[in-house]
PLY file of the C-alpha trace (Angstrom):
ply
format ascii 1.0
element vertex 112
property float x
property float y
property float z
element edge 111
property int vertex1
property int vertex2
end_header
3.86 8.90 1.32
0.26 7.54 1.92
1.02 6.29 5.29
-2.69 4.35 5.99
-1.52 2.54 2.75
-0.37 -1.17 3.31
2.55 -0.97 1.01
4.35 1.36 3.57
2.83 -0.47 6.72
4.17 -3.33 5.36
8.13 -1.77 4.81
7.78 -0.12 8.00
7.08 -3.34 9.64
9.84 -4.78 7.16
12.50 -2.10 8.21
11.87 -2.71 11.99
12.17 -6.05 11.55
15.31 -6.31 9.56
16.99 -3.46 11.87
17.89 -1.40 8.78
20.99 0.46 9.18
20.93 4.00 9.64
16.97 4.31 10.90
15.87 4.00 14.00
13.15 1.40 14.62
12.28 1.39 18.56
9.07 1.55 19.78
7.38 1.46 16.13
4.19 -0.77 17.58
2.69 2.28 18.48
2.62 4.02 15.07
2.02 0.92 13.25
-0.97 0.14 15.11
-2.36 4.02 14.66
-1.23 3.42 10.39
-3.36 0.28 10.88
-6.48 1.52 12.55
-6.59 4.88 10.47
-5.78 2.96 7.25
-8.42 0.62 8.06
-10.93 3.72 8.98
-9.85 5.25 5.58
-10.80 2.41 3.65
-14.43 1.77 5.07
-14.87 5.31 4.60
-13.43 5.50 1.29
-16.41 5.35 -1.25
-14.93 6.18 -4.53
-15.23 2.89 -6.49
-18.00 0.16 -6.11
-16.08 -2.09 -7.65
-12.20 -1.52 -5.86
-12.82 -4.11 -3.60
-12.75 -6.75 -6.12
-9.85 -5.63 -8.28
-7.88 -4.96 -5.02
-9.01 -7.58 -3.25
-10.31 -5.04 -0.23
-12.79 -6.19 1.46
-13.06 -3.24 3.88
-14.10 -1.03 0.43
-16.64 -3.05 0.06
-20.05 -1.30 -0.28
-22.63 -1.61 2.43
-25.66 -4.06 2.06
-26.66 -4.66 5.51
-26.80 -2.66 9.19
-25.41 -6.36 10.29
-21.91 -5.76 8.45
-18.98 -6.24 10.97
-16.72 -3.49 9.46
-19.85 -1.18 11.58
-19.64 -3.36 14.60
-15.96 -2.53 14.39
-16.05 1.15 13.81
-18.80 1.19 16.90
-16.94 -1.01 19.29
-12.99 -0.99 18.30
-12.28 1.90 16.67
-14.52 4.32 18.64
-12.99 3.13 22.14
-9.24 2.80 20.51
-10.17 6.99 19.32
-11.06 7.67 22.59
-8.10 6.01 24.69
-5.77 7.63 21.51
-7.17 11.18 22.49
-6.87 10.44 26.19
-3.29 9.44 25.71
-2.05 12.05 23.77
-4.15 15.11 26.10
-2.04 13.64 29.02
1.19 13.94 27.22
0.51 17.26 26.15
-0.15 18.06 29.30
3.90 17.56 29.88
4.48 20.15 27.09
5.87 23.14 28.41
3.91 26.19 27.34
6.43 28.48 26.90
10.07 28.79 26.74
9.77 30.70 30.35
7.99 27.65 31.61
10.76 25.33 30.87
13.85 24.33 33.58
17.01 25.08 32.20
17.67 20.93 31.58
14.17 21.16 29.18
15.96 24.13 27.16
19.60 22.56 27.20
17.81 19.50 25.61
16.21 21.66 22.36
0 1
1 2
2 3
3 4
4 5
5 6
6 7
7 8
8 9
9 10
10 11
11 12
12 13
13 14
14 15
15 16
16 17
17 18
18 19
19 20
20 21
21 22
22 23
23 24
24 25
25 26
26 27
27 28
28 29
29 30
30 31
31 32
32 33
33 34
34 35
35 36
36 37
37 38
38 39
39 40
40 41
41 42
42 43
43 44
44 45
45 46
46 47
47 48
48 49
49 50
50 51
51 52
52 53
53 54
54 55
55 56
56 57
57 58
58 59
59 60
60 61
61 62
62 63
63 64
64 65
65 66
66 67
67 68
68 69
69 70
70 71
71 72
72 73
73 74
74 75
75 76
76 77
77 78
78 79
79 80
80 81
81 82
82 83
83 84
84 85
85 86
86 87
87 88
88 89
89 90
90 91
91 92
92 93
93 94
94 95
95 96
96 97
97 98
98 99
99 100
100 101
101 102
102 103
103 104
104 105
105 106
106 107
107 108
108 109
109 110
110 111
């Protein structure tokens, strides 16, 4: 599965919403905010067809015509900030990561 594709953003979203039985829903903002912003990045990016924005109705595939476009305004001041705090965030949780099996407390290795 594509997951920067809307179609499974949107049942994600769908499935957390609903409480579908059997799947476990909590704390999904996170990823669906991180499906959003990369999917969003993807498409920008994504220079395959001049025409795809039109027949998907996409306007982030949409070709550049001017340095004033706001899809650049918000790869330079959303998405480069939203990277940074993203890589931040997950540096400090690694940082919790025991190295090694030695390095872990005997609760850590029950828990595996």
């Amino acid at each position: 599965m594509d997951v920067s594709r809307q179609e499974a953003i949107a049942a994600i979203k769908m499935h957390a919403e609903l409480g579908t039985e059997g799947f476990s829903f909590e704390d999904i903002e996170g990823a669906v905010k991180f499906m959003e912003t990369f999917g969003r990045w993807i498409s920008i990016h994504d220079v395959s067809s001049s025409k795809e924005y039109i027949l998907k109705r996409l306007p982030d595939k949409k070709p550049f015509y001017s340095s004033n476009d706001e899809r650049l305004d918000w790869l330079e001041n959303d998405f480069c900030p939203w990277l940074e705090n993203w890589k931040e965030d997950v540096e400090k949780e690694m940082k919790k990561v025991p190295k090694t099996n030695k390095d872990m407390t005997s609760e850590e290795k029950n828990n595996c």
